[in-house]
C-alpha positions as CSV (number, residue, x, y, z in Angstrom):
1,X,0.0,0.0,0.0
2,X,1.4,3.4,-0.8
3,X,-0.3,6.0,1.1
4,X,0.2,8.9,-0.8
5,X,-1.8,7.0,-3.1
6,X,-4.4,6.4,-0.8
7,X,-5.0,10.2,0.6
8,X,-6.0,10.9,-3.2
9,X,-9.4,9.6,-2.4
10,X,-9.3,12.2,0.9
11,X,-11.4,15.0,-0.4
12,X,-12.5,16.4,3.2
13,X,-10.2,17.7,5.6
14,X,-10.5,16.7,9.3
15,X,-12.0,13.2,8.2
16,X,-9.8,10.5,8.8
17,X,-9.9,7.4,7.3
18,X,-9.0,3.6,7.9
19,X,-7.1,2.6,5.7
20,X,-5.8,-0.7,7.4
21,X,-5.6,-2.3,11.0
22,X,-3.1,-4.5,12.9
23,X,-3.7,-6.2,16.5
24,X,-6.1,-4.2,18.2
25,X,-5.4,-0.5,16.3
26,X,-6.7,1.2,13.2
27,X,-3.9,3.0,10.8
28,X,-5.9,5.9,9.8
29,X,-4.8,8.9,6.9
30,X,-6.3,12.4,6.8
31,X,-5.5,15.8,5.5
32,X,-5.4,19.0,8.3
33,X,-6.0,22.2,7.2
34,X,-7.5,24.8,8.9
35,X,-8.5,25.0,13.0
36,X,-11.4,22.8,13.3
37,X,-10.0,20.4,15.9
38,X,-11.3,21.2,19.6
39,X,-9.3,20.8,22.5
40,X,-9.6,17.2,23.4
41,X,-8.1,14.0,24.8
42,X,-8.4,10.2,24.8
43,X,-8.9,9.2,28.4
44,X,-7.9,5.4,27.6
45,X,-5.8,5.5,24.8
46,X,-2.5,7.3,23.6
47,X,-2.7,8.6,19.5
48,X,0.6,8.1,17.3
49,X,0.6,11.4,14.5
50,X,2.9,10.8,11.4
51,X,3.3,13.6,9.1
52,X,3.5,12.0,5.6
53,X,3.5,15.5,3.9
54,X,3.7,19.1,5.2
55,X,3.4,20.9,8.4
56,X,1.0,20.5,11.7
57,X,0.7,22.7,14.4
58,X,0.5,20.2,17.4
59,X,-0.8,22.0,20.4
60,X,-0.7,19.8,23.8
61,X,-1.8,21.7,26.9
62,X,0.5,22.7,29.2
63,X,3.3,22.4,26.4
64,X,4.8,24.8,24.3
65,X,3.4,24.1,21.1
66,X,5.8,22.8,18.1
67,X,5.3,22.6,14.5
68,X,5.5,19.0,13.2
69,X,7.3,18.9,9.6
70,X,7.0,15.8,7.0
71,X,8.8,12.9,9.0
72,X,8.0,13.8,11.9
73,X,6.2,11.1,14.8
74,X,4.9,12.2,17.8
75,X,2.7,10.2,20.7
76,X,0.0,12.1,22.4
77,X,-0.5,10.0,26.0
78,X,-3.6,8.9,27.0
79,X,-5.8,11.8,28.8
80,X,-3.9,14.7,28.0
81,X,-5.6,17.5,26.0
82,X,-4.6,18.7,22.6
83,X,-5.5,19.7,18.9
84,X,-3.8,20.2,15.8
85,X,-4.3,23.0,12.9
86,X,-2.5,23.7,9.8
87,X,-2.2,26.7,7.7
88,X,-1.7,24.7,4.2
89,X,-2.7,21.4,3.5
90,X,-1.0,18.5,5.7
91,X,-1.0,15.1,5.1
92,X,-1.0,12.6,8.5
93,X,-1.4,9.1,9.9
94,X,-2.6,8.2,13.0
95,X,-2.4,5.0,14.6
96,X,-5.3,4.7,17.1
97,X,-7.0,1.4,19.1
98,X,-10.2,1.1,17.7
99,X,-11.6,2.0,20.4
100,X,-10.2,5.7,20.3
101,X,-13.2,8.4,19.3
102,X,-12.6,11.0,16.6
103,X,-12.2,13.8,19.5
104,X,-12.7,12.3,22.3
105,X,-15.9,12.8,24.6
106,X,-16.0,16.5,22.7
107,X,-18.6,16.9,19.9
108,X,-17.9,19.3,17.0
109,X,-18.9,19.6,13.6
110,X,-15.7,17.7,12.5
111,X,-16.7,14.9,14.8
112,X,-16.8,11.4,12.8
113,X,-17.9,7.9,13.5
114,X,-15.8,4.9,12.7
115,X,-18.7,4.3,10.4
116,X,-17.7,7.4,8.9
117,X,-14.0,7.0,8.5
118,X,-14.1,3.3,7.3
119,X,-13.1,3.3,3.7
C-alpha cells in the first residue's frame, strides 16, 4: 500500500480514514488544514501522528506548542488535552486502538464515526 496514493481519495479535511488495521489498532490517513480540531483528549488510549507531507501545528496543553514537519512522529498520552491545525494542507497518519473516538468525549462539527471513517 502506498499512502500517498491512498489520501487521493481524501477529499475532506479533518475526516480520517481507515485505511488498514493491525492487533487491536486502526492505521488511519487524513488531510489537516484549517482549525477545526477542539481541545480534546483520549482518556484510555494514547494517538501516534505521522506527518507523511507538510506541516501540523500540534498544540498539547501545558506544552509549548511545536510545528510538526514531513517525517515527523509524535505520541500524544492517553488523557492529555490537545488539537492540531495547519495553515496549508497536511497530510498525517494516525495509529489509534479502535476503540479511540474522533475527538474524544468532545462533539464538533468535525466529529466522525468509525462508520464514517471506514473506507
Amino acid at each position: 500500500m502506498n499512502l500517498k496514493e491512498q489520501l487521493e481519495d481524501v477529499k475532506d479535511y479533518f475526516t480520517p480514514k481507515i485505511v488498514t488495521e493491525v492487533n487491536n489498532q486502526y492505521v488511519k490517513i487524513a488531510k489537516i488544514k484549517g482549525q477545526e480540531v477542539p481541545w480534546h483528549n483520549h482518556e484510555n488510549e494514547d494517538e501516534l501522528f505521522y506527518i507523511i507531507e507538510g506541516e501540523l501545528l500540534m498544540e498539547v496543553e501545558n506544552e509549548t506548542n511545536r510545528t510538526m514537519k514531513t517525517g515527523d512522529m509524535l505520541v500524544v498520552p492517553k488523557g492529555i488535552n490537545h488539537r492540531v491545525s495547519s495553515i496549508d494542507e497536511c497530510s498525517i497518519m494516525l495509529i489509534e486502538t479502535k476503540t479511540t473516538k474522533h475527538t474524544g468525549e468532545v462533539k464538533s462539527s468535525i466529529t466522525k464515526s468509525i462508520q464514517e471513517q471506514s473506507y
